[in-house]
N, C-alpha and C positions, 0 to 999 in steps of 0.2 A: 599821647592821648590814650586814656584808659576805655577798655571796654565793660560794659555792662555784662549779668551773666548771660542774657538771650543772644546778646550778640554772640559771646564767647562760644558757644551753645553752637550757633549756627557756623561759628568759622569751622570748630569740630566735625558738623555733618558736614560738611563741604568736603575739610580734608580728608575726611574717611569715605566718600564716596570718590572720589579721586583717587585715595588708596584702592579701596576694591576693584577699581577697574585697571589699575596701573602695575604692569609687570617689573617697571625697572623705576627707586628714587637714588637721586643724583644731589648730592649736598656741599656748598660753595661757599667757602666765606667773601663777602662782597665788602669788604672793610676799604675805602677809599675810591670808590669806583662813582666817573662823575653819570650824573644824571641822563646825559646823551648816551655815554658807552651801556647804559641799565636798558633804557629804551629801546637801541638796539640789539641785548642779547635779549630783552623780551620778543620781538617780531621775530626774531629768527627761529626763536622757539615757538612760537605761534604758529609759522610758516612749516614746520614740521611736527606739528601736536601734541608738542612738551608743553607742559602748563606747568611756568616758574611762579610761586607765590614767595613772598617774605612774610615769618609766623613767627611768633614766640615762641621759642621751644616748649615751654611746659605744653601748649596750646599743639602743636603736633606730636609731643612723644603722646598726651590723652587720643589723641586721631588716629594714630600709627597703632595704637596697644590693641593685639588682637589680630595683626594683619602681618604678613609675611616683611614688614618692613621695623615689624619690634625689634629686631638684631639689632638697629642703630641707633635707638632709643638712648641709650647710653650717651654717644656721640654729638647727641643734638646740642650745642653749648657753644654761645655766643653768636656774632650775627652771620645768622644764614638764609642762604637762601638755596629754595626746594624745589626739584625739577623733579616732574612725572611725568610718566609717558605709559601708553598700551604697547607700544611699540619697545622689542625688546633693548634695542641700543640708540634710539633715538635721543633720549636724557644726557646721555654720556656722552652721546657724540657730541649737542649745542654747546654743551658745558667744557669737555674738552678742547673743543676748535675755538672759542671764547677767549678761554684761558691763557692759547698759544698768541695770540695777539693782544692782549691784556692782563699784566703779570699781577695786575690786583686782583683778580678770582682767584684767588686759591683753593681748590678742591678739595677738600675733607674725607670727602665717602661716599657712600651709598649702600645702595642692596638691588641684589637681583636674583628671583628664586629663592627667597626666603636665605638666602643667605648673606653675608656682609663682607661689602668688596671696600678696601685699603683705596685710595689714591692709586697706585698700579693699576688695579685691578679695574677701574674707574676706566683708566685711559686705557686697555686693553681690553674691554669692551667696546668703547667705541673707536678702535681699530678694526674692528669689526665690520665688512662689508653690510650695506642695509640689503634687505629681503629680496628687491627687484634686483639689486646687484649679482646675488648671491642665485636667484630663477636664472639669470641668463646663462651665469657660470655653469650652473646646470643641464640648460638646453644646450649651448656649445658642446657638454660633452657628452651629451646623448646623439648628436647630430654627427661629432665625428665620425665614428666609425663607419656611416651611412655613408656620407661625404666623399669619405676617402675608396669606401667600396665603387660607389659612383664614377669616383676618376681613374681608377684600375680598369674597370668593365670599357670606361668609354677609351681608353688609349688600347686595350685589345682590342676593341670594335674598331679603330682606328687603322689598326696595325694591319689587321685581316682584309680588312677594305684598299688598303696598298697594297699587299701582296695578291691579291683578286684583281685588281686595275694592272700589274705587272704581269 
């Protein structure tokens, strides 16, 4: 089904205000993938605020022109499908962990930071710890050393308090 040019128009603002807000685009060929395995990489990505659309390429490299995700423009070529996110590896990650239990997604590319990430580079972002992972990692090791001063002090207060009782 062809679209008119308002529509076309409007898919463009869409994907460009999408792009504006979105730090990381993640790109997948979905060639043989049935209907139920679509629906659910779409909820999954819902459930973490990757917004997957399916676009004609001409129709997102015009949305992408101008925005940190023109590096891929080249790339855009045959049926894909577009994951964005605000969130720096969240795209990568749905699209990655998809993949690994569905050998039809095959991952093409993407961008992150105005730059353009290979398939590797795709899945070694979303190897990447998410944010809350990545805070606790952090407070664990601010809290070490506190910790461990904690159990020093209390086994000499320990110590002294036996040899006071003896």
């Amino acid at each position: 089904m062809s679209l008119n040019r308002s529509e076309k128009e409007a898919v463009i603002s869409e994907v460009t205000g999408l792009a504006a807000q979105a730090q990381t685009l993640v790109m997948a060929e979905y060639r043989g993938i049935t209907v139920a395995d679509m629906i659910k990489l779409r909820s999954d990505a819902r459930s973490k605020g990757v917004t997957l659309s399916v676009l004609k390429n001409t129709l997102a490299r015009r949305a992408v022109a101008g925005s940190q995700f023109e590096v891929v423009a080249d790339q855009m070529t045959g049926p894909l499908i577009y994951g964005f996110s605000a969130d720096a590896v969240a795209a990568a990650k749905v699209v990655a962990d998809f993949a690994k239990t569905n050998d039809k997604l095959v991952i093409r590319g993407g961008a992150f930071a105005g730059k353009a990430l290979d398939v590797n580079g795709v899945k070694q972002l979303a190897n990447i710890p998410s944010k809350e992972v990545l805070l606790a990692q952090l407070c664990g090791l601010l809290m070490s050393p506190m910790s461990r001063t904690a159990v020093v002090l209390g086994a000499l207060a320990a110590k002294k308090g036996e040899a006071a009782a003896a």
